[in-house]
Every structure is written in C-alpha cells, then in structure tokens.
N, C-alpha and C positions, 0 to 999 in steps of 0.2 A: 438228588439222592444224598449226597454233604449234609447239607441241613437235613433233612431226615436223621442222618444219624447223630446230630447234635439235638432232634428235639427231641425223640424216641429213647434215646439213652443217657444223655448226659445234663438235660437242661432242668431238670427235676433235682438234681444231688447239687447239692452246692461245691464238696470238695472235688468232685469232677470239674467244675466248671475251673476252680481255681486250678486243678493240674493243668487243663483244656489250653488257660490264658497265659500262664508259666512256659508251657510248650512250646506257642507260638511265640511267645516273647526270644525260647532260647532261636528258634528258626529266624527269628527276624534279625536277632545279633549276629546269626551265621553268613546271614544274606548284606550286611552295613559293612563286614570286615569284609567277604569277599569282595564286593562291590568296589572297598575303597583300595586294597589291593590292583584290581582289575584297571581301575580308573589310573591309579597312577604308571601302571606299566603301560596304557595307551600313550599317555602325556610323556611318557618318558620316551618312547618309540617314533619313530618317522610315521605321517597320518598318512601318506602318500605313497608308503610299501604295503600292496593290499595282500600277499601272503604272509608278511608279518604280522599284519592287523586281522588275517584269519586265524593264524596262530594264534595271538593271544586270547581274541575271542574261545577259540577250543579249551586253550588253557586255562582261561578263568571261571568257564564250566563246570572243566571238571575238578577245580581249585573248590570249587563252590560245594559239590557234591565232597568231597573228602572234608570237606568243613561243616557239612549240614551233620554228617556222621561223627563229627569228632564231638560236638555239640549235642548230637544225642545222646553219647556216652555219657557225657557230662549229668546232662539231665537223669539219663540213669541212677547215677551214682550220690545225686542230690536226691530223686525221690527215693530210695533206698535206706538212705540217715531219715528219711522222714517218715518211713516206714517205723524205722524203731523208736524214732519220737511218740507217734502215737501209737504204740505199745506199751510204752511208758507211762503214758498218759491215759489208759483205757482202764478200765477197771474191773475189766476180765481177763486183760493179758492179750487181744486179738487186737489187731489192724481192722478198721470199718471200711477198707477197700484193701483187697490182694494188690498184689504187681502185678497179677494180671490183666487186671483189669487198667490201671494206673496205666501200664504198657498201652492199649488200645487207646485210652482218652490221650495220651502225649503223642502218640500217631495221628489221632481226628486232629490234634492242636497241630500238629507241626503241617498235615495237610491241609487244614482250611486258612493256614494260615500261607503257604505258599500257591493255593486256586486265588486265594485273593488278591495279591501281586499279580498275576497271570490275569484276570481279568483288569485290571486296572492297567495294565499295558495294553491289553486290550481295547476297550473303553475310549483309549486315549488315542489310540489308532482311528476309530470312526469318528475322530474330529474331522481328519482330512488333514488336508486338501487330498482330492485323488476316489479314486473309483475301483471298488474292488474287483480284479479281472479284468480292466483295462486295456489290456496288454496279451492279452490270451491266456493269462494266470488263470487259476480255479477261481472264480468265485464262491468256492465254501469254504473262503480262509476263516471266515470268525463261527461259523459251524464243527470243522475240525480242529481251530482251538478249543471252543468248548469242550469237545469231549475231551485232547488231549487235556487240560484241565480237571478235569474229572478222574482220569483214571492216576492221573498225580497224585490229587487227594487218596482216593483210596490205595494207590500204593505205599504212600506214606503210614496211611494207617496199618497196612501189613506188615511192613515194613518196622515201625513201630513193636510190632508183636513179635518178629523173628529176633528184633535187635535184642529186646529186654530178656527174652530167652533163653538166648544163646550169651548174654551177661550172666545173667545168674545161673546159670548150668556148667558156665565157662566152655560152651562148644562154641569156637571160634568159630571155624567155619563154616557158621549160622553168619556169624556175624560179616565172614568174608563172603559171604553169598550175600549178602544185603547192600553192599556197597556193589559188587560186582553191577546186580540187577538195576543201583541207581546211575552208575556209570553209561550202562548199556542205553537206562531209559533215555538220559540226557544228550547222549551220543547220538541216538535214533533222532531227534530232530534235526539234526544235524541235513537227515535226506529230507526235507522240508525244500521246496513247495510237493514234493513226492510225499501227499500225506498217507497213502497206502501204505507207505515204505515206512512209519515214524506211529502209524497207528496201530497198524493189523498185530506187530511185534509186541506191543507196549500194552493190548488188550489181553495176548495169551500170557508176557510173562503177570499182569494183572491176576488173572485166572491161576496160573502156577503158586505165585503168592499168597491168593486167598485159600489154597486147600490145604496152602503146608501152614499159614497160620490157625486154620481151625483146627488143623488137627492136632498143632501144637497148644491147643487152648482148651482140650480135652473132647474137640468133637468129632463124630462118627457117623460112619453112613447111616446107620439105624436112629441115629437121635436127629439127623434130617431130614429122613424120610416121616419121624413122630411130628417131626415140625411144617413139614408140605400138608401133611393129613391133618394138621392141628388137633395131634392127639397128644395127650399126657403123657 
C-alpha cells in the first residue's frame, strides 16, 4: 500500500519527489540525534540494572517521538519560505503545489522513511541465530510487524496532514493531538509480544486519523461515495 501511494501520487511530479526525499532526510536526522542521545545514556548507566535499562529504553522512545515532531515543525516552516519562493519565482503569482498537498508528500516521506528502518531491523532479525516461537512466543512476530509497519507509515502520513494544519491555522491542539496520538502509538508496543494489545489500538487510532485528515483536506461523504461509484 506505501508504494502505491508513492507510485500513484508522487513518482510522476518531480517536486514531490524532492519534498518526499527532504522529509525522510529530516526524519532520519530525527532518528541519528535520538539514537545518539539514547546510546549514550545506556553507556553512561549500569547494563546490569534491568529497570533502569527499561527506563531508558521508554525514555528514548518517547525522546524520539517529541523529536520526530520538533523536526516536522521544522520542515514545516522550511517548506513554507519555499512556498513563497516559488511564488516569486512563478509568473502568475501561484504556488505549483499547495501546502496541502506538500503536507501529505512530507508525511508519505517521513513514513516511508521510518517502515524502512523497521524493516531493516527486521530483515536483520531473520539472520538468526534462533527460531521464531521457539519458546511458546507467537510465531507471527514478523507478520505483525509488517503490519505494525504499515500502519506507521500511514500514520505518519496523517499525521503529516494534521500537523501542517494545525501550523498554519495556528490550532494547536491539532498539533497536540498529533503528538499525543504518536506517543500513544509508540507506547502501545510497549504490550509487545501481546500484538492484539499494540495492534487492534493502533489500527483504529489509524482509521480516526485518516477521517479527520480527509476531512481536513476538504473531503466529504458525498465526494466518497462519487469516488466508490467512480462517478465525476
């Protein structure tokens, strides 16, 4: 579905692609600071105090999640100046892409760029050594990662749409419901190897963010139902 929505929408427009790569770039800066953050509070703590070493794991979570957001602001606020760049630069006076949309392509970027990390840890798990469910564990550890992976992506992309928003509208608390929701999503693995517990949650707030981003993108039940029917 990810790449669907990167071939379908964005792989044709070239300034898409260049917000797409911008995006992921700022999410990947977001994920180098956390990380090196994280790493050094391990090294600086006992490896042998395993509530502490849960603690920090939690903490560099959700260190991570208030960083991926401080970092979308950012992006925000660069595509924004580059909005009125190419206003300047157009020769009718228009932008050849809204914020609107710009919001949605730095969402697909910041998610495909973070399924990708996520499979790659993945990936790197089925070297082994070891057998999945071994132990009595589930063996659909790398089935419901995929999906949690999946519904990452697409949250980011909502997510993406709430944030840019609730920036330019100045309704924060668009903006503080979007952290809340990534705090929540991050937290819910937490009940991991309980993937019912970390999924079923993480699909409806999914589904909650995809109705309040379309309807904040101007769309309606009657221009859905034209689009189920594939009428004009």
């Amino acid at each position: 579905p990810a790449l669907g929505l990167f071939l379908f929408t964005i792989a044709r427009d070239p300034l898409r692609i260049i917000i797409l790569i911008a995006g992921a770039f700022f999410w990947l800066v977001s994920l180098l600071l956390s990380s090196l953050i994280w790493f050094i509070a391990v090294k600086a703590s006992n490896p042998l105090d395993e509530p502490l070493q849960k603690g920090l794991l939690i903490f560099g979570v959700m260190f991570s999640v208030l960083l991926q957001e401080a970092f979308r602001f950012l992006y925000y606020k660069l595509l924004r100046k580059a909005i009125e760049g190419l206003v300047a630069l157009s020769e009718d006076g228009c932008s050849p892409i809204s914020i609107q949309q710009m919001a949605y392509v730095a969402g697909v970027g910041f998610g495909l760029m973070s399924g990708a990390f996520s499979m790659i840890n993945l990936l790197a798990d089925t070297l082994g050594p070891g057998t999945v469910g071994i132990h009595g564990d589930s063996q659909l550890y790398f089935l419901t990662s995929a999906f949690m992976t999946m519904v990452l992506i697409f949250l980011h992309t909502f997510w993406g749409i709430l944030f840019f928003h609730g920036c330019e509208h100045q309704h924060w608390w668009e903006i503080t419901a979007v952290i809340v929701m990534h705090l929540a999503v991050s937290g819910l693995t937490f009940c991991n190897p309980l993937y019912m517990g970390s999924l079923v949650p993480s699909y409806l707030l999914m589904a909650t963010a995809a109705t309040w981003a379309y309807l904040l993108s101007g769309g309606s039940a009657q221009n859905l139902q034209r689009f189920l029917l594939c009428k004009s």
